[in-house]
N, C-alpha and C positions, 0 to 999 in steps of 0.2 A: 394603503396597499393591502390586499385580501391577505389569509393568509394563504401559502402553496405548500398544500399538504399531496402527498401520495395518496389516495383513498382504497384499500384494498380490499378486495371485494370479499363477501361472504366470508369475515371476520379474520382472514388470513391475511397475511401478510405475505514529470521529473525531468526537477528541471535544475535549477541553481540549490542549492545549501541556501537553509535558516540560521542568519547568523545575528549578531549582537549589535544589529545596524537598527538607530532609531528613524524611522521615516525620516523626521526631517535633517538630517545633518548628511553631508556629502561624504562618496567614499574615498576621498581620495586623503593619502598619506596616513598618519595612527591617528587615531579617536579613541578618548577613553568618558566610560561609563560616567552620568552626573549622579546625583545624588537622588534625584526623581525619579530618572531611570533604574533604577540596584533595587528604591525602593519598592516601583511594580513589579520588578522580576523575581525580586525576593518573593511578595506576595503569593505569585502563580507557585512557586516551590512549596510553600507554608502551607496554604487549604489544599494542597495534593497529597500529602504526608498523610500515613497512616489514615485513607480515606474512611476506613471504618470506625473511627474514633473518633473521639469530641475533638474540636481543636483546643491546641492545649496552649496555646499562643494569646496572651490576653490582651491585646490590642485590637483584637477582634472580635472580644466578649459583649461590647455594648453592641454589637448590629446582628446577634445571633437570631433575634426575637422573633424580625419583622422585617420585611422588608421596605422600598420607596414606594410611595404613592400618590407623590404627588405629579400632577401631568404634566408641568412643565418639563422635569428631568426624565423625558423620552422622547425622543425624534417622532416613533410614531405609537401614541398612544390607545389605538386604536388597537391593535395587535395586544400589547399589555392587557389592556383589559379582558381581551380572550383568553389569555394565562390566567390574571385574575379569578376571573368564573371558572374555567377547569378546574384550578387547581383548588378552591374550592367546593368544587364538584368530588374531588378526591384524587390524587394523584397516586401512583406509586408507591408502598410505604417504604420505610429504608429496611435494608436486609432484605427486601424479597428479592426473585431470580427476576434480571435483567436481559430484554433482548432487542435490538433496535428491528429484528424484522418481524416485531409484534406490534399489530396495527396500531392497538390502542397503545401502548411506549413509545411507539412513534412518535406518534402523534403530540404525546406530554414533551417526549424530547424537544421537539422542534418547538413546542409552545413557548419552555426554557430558555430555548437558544436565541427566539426571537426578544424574551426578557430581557437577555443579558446584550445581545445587539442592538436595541435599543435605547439605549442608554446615551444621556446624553452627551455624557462625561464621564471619566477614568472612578469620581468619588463615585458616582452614584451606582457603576458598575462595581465596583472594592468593594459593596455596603450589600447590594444584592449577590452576588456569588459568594460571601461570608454568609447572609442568612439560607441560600439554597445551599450550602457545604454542608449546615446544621439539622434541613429538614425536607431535604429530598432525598431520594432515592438513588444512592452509592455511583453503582453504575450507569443512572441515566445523569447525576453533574458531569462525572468526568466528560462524558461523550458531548456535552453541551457546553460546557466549558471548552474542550478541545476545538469544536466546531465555531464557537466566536471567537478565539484567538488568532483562527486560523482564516477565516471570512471577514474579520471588522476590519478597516483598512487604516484605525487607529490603534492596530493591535500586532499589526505586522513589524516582524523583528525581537519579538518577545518570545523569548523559547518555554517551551515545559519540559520538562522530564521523559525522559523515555516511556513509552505505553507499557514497557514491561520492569520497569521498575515502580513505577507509580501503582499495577496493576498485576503483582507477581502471578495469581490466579492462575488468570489466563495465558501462562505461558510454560509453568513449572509443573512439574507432578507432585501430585500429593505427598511423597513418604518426603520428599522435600521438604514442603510445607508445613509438612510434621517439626520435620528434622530440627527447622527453624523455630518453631512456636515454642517446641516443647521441651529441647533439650536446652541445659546448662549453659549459659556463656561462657569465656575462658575455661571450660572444662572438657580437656582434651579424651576425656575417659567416654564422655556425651558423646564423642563423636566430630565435636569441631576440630578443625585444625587452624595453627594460628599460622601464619605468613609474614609475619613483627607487624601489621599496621592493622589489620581487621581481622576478623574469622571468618574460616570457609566451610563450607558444606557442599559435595559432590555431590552432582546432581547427573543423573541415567538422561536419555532419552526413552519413552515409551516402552517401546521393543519388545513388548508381548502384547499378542492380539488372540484371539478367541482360537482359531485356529490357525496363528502364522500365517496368516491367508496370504497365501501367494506369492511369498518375497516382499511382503510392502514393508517389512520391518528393516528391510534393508535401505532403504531410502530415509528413515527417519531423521539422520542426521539432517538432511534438506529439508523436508516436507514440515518437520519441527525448532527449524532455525529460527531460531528467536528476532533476528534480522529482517529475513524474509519473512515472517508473520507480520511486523512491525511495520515493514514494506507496504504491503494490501490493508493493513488496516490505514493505513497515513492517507492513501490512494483514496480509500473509498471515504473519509473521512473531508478531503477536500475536495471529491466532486458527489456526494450524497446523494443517494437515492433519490431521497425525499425530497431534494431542495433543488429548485429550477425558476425560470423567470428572467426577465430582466433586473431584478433586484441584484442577483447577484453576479452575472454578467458568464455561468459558466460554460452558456453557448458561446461564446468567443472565442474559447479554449480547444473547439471542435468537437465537443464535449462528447459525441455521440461515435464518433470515429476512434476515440482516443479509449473511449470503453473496448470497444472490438477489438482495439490493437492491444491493449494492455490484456484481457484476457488469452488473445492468440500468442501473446511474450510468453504468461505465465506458463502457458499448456506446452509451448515449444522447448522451454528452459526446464520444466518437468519431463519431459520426453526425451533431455538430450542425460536425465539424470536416469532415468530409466535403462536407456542405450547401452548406457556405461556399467549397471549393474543388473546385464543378459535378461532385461525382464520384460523385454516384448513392447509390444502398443500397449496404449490407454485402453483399459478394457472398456466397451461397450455397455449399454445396456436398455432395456425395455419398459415401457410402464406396464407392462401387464406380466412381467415376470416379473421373479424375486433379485435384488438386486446380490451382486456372490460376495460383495465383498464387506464386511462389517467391520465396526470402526467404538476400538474401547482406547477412549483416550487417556484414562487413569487421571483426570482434570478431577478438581472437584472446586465448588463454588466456595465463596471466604463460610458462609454458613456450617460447610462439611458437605452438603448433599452434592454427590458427584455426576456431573456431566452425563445425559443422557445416552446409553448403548444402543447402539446397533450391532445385530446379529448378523454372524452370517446367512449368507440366501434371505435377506431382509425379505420379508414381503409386508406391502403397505395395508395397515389395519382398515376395514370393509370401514372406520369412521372418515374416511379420507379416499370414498372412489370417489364421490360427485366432484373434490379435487382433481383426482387425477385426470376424470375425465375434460375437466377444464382445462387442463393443461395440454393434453390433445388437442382443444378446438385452439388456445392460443395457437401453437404451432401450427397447427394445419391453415388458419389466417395470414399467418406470418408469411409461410412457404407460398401462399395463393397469389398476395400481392406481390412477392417477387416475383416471381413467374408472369403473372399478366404484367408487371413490366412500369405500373402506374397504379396511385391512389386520390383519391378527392378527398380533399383532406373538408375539414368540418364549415372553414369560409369558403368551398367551392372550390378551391383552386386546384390546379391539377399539378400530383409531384410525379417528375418521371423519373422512375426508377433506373432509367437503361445511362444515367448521368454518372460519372464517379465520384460526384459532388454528395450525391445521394447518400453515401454510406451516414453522412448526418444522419439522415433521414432514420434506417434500417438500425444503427446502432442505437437512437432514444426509442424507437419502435420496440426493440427487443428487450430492453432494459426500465419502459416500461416510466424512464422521469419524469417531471413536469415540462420538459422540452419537446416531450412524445406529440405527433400528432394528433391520436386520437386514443392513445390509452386504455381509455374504455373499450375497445374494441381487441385491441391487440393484446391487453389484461397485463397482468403482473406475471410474467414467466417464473422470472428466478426467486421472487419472493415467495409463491407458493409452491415452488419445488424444494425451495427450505424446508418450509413448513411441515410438506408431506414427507417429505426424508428426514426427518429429525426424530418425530414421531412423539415429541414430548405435552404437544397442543392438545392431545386426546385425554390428561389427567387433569381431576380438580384443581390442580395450582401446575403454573405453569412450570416446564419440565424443558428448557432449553439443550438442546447438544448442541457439541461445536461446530454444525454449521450455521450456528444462530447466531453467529458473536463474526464480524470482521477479525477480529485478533485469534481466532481459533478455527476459521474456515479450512485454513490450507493446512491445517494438518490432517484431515479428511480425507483419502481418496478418492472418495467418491467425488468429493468437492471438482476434481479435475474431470471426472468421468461427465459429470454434469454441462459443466462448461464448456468442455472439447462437444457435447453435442451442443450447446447453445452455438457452437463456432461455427457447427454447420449452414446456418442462415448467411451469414458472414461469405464464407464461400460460394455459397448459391448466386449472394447478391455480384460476388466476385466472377463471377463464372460467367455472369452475362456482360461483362467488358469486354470490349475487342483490348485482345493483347497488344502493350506497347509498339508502337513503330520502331523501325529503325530507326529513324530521326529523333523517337523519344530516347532513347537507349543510349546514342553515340553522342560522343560531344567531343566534335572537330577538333583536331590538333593536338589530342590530351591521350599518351598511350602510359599506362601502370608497365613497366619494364622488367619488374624484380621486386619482391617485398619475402624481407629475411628475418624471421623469427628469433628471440633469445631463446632456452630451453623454460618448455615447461611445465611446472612443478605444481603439484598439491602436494597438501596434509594437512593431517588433523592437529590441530593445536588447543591447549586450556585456556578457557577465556570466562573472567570474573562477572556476574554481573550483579549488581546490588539488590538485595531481595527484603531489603531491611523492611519497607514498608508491611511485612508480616506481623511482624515481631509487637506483641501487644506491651504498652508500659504498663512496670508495676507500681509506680504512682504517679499524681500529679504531675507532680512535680519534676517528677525525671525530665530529661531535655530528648528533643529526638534524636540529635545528632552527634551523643555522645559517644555510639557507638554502632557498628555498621555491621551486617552480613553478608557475604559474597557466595553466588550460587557459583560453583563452578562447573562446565561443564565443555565436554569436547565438542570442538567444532570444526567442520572445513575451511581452509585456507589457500590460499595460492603464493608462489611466491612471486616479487614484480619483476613483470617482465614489459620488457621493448619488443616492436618492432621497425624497420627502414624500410621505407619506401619510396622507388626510385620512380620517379614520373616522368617522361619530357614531357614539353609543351612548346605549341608552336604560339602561345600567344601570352600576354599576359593579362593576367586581372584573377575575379574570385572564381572558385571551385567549391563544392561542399562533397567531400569524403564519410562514404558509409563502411560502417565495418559489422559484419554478421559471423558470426560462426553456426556452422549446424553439422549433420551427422555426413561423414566420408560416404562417396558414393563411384559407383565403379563404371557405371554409366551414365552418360552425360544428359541422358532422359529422363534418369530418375529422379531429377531434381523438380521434374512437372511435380510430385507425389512430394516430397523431401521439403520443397522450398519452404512448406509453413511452418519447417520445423527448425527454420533457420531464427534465432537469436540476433536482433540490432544490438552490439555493444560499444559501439562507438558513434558522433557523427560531428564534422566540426570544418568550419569553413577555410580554406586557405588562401591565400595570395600566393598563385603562379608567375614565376618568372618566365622569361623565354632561354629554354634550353633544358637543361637538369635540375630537377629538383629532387632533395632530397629530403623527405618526412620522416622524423624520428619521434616516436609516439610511445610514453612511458601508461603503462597501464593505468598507474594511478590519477591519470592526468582525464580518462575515460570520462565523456559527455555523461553518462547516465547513471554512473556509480557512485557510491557516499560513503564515508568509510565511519569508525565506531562513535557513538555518541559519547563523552564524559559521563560519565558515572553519575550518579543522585546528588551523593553524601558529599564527592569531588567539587562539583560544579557550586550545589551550595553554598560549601565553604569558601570559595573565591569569593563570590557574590557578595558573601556577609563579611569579608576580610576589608574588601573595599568598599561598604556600606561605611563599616565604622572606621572609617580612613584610615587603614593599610593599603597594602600592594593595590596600585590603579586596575580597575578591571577595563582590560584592552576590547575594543568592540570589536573585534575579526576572531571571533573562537563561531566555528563553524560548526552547528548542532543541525546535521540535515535532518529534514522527516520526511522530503521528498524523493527520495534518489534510492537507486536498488543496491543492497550491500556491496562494495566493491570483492569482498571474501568471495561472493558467489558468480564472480566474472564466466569463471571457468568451470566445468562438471569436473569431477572426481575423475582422477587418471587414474592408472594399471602401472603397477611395480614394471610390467616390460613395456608399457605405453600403450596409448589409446588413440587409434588415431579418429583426427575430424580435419573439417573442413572451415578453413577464414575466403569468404570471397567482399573484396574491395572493389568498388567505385567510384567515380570522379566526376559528377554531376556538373553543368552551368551552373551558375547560382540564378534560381528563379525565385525573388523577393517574396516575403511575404506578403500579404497585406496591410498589416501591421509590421516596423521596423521591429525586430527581436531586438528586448529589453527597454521600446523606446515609453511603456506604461507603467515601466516598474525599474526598481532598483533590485535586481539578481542577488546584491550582494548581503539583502535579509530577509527576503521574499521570495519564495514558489512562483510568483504571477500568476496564480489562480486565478481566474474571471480576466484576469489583462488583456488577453487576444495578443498577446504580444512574447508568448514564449519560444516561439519555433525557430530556429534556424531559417528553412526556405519553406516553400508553397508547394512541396510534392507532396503525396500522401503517405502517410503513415504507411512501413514495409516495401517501398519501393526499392525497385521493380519483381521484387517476388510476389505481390501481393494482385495478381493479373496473372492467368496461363499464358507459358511462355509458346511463343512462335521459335524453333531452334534452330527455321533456317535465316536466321539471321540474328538471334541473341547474345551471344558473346563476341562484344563489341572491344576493342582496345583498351577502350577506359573503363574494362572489367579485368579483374583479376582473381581465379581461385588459386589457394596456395592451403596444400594438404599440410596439417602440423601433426605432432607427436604428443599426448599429455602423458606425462609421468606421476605417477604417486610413490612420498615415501610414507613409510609404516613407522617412520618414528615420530611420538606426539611431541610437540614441543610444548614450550609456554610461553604464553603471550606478550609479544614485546610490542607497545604501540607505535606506531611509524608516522 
């Protein structure tokens, strides 16, 4: 099998919880950890530790050298030997600046991932990610390591560590990082404080930019959630750019629809945090002006060299117009074959755009995958608008900002300013659907009666997270896990809330219940303009009775929310307690990397309230194609490439996601119901739930 690379031109570039389920054993009743199992998962913990350091674990020393070369131990060895030859062609050194939306690290990445994927067995995979831990390039293992754990389907249910504890870099500011490296341990005078079990170090948000530009510094708490970062990188992480085919099945997934909608999430759930803090639309912008808003993340690489700037009124360096101009002609392609309505794709066949099947089509179009039809024509949009907006690819070594790193994208502004105009295509190709019928809309016999809110509540609360992986040893021999450092730092929370909801129904059998929130509106029209800024935070199928029903729905119980991950140092310690036969380690400890933070359910309320809008509906159930969960087991698996994770067969944002007709759209089995968000001002500390 060839390999499927992205090729970028002219040099440029949630669903179920991940739990402690091994493939093959059944979920039902407790399961606890074998001895085979502790021991791989100890493993992935071990070469992730203090990734810039030697491993200091000497059961690993003998396979540091060299890796496997014989061709029996690869499924496909064909692929291996194109790692082979690259990577003695030259790879990456370790310690230089990493970027997956750099052609040429692409390219090494995925050469890597297909390494360690092809492995025939669990030894020969332990023997080569020990010797690529020793002499490749920092940041391109993790990213390839995460990427086969997360695609081999003999690797599903095995957790890693959090991306921002494994990877404090890219998530903390520097005087942090400082704070960590340099100051004293136990030595309260340094500045740590103790808490009786580890040390802490308070850690800022950003919160100073070149010129305060604009109110963005008030959004930081969001835009810099450690959560929510971890969120889009996990996201792009399991459906990659770069990686498409039938190999890995992630057209199944709807792969290309599931892009558009997850971007239209992210822009709408930024916009309802906007809302909340008086600061207007997403600001616009132009390729031939200067972009207004500049972006100093105070980040800086494990090296010390910090995170490429953007100024205000950026304007794109004259090494980057024949860029820019290419990115005109993509769009202007993009926009043409929407509008004519169809395209011929490369074996002749004709796709008709005026389909709402099509958004397949228009979403790997615009994104540009290996699923794309013709890629080469419709070009790399969002990669080389990285590229030109970073602005680091014009120095002799390469000069990364954070919009070159998934785990540092969305603390960007602009990063939204971008993609709200990528969403534009999106609605174009939406604009050309006849708006649902009534018949689509209404569902016989089923009227929402009432649905009654608890109060609700934000604030900010202190929340630890383990940063230890900074912290260099000062010898050998030291152990890593003798001791631990906690970043702490303030974040948004909500408190849980219920709501009921009364339904009759004249029939009985399945229903599948949507739940959206977006911004209060005073006219019933406005929601033509409004609906894309509506949030899905719920969706779940129910069994109707005939008569009243009544649905009581605990927030945390929310289809698409994931709540905190265990700790580093925590989780380890279990693992290895039950390695060397202590306390059985239970298989149900639930480490999502798929699911959007439950903390970020709800936007930031107002000490006198904020009001918004929840509208609910009550759908037939329309089958999938695939039974949901009938490819995968949910309870230690995403079902990435399964084709089998969806609930029903409607599309992604329905029925907002089609202009509405409003002489006939609010139908029975719709419901909006105005709420109130509150904030209090007093921070508490973090209690886990």
């Amino acid at each position: 099998m060839r390999l499927t690379v992205v090729a970028i031109a002219l040099g440029l570039v949630a669903l179920a919880s991940g739990a402690y389920y091994p493939a093959s054993q059944p979920v039902t009743g407790v399961k606890y950890a074998d001895k085979d199992f502790l021991f791989k998962q100890k493993f992935f913990f071990e070469v992730l530790r203090n990734i810039h350091l030697p491993l200091q674990f000497e059961e690993y020393f003998p396979y540091t050298k060299s890796y496997i070369t014989d061709e029996s131990k690869y499924v496909n060895f064909q692929e291996v030997v194109e790692f082979f030859n690259y990577y003695k062609a030259g790879f990456l050194g370790k310690g230089e600046l990493f970027s997956i939306y750099n052609q040429e690290y692409m390219k090494q990445t995925y050469l890597l991932f297909t390494f360690f994927y092809n492995s025939v067995d669990f030894d020969t995979f332990y023997k080569n990610v020990v010797w690529a831990r020793e002499n490749v390039n920092e940041g391109m293992f993790v990213h390839a390591i995460t990427m086969a754990v997360f695609h081999h389907p003999q690797l599903k249910g095995f957790v890693l560590p959090a991306v921002y504890e494994i990877y404090p870099y890219y998530f903390f500011n520097t005087d942090l990082i400082h704070s960590v490296t340099f100051r004293k341990l136990y030595d309260q005078k340094f500045g740590f404080v103790s808490n009786g079990k580890y040390n802490v170090v308070y850690s800022n948000y950003t919160a100073l930019y070149p010129v305060e530009y604009y109110g963005e510094e008030k959004l930081s708490y969001f835009t810099e959630d450690i959560g929510l970062n971890a969120y889009y990188y996990y996201f792009m992480m399991d459906y990659p750019y770069f990686v498409g085919t039938d190999k890995f099945n992630l057209y199944k997934d709807r792969r290309g629809e599931l892009y558009m909608y997850m971007y239209q999430q992210l822009i709408a759930r930024y916009y309802l945090e906007r809302q909340v803090n008086f600061m207007g639309p997403i600001e616009e912008f132009d390729y031939d002006f200067p972009i207004k808003t500049g972006y100093w993340s105070k980040l800086s690489y494990y090296n010390g060299i910090p995170f490429f700037v953007r100024n205000d009124y950026y304007s794109v360096s004259k090494d980057f117009y024949y860029q820019v101009n290419l990115l005109k002609d993509y769009e202007m392609r993009i926009r043409q074959v929407i509008d004519k309505g169809y395209y011929y794709a490369q074996d002749g066949s004709k796709i008709d755009l005026r389909q709402p099947e099509s958004v397949e089509y228009v979403g790997n179009m615009i994104f540009a995958n290996p699923d794309s039809v013709d890629k080469d024509y419709f070009g790399f949009l969002e990669v080389v608008a990285r590229n030109v907006y970073s602005g680091g690819a014009k120095f002799a070594k390469f000069f990364p900002s954070a919009l070159m790193h998934f785990e540092t994208s969305m603390r960007d502004p602009f990063f939204y300013q971008l993609y709200n105009r990528f969403l534009t295509f999106y609605y174009q190709f939406k604009s050309y659907l006849k708006p649902y019928t009534y018949e689509e809309l209404y569902f016989k016999g089923v009227e929402i009666k009432s649905v009654v809110f608890d109060k609700l509540l934000t604030y900010f609360e202190y929340y630890d997270s383990d940063v230890s992986n900074v912290i260099p040893l000062k010898a050998s021999g030291e152990k890593f896990f003798d001791f631990s450092v906690f970043a702490r730092q303030k974040r948004i929370n909500h408190k849980p809330f219920s709501y009921t909801m009364d339904v009759y129904s004249e029939f009985a059998g399945k229903g599948v219940v949507r739940v959206y929130m977006g911004p209060k509106f005073y006219d019933f029209k406005q929601l033509q303009y409004l609906k894309k800024y509506f949030v899905e935070v719920d969706q779940y199928l129910y069994d109707f009775v005939t008569g009243k029903n009544t649905i009581v729905r605990n927030s945390r119980d929310f289809y698409y929310s994931v709540r905190d991950r265990t700790t580093y140092t925590e989780l380890y310690k279990k693992i290895m307690t039950a390695y060397n036969g202590g306390e059985k380690f239970v298989l149900d400890n639930s480490e999502a990397h798929c699911g959007f933070p439950d903390r970020l359910l709800l936007p930031k309320g107002l000490p006198s309230g904020y009001e918004m809008t929840f509208y609910f509906i009550v759908t037939p159930y329309y089958a999938p194609k695939v039974q949901q969960f009938s490819t995968y087991d949910y309870t230690y698996s995403c079902g990435v490439g399964s084709g089998s994770k969806y609930i029903d067969d409607l599309p992604f944002g329905y029925p907002f996601d089609r202009d509405i007709d409003f002489s006939y759209f609010y139908t029975k089995n719709m419901y909006f119901k105005d709420v109130t968000i509150y904030h209090s001002d007093e921070v508490k500390q973090y209690v886990p739930y």
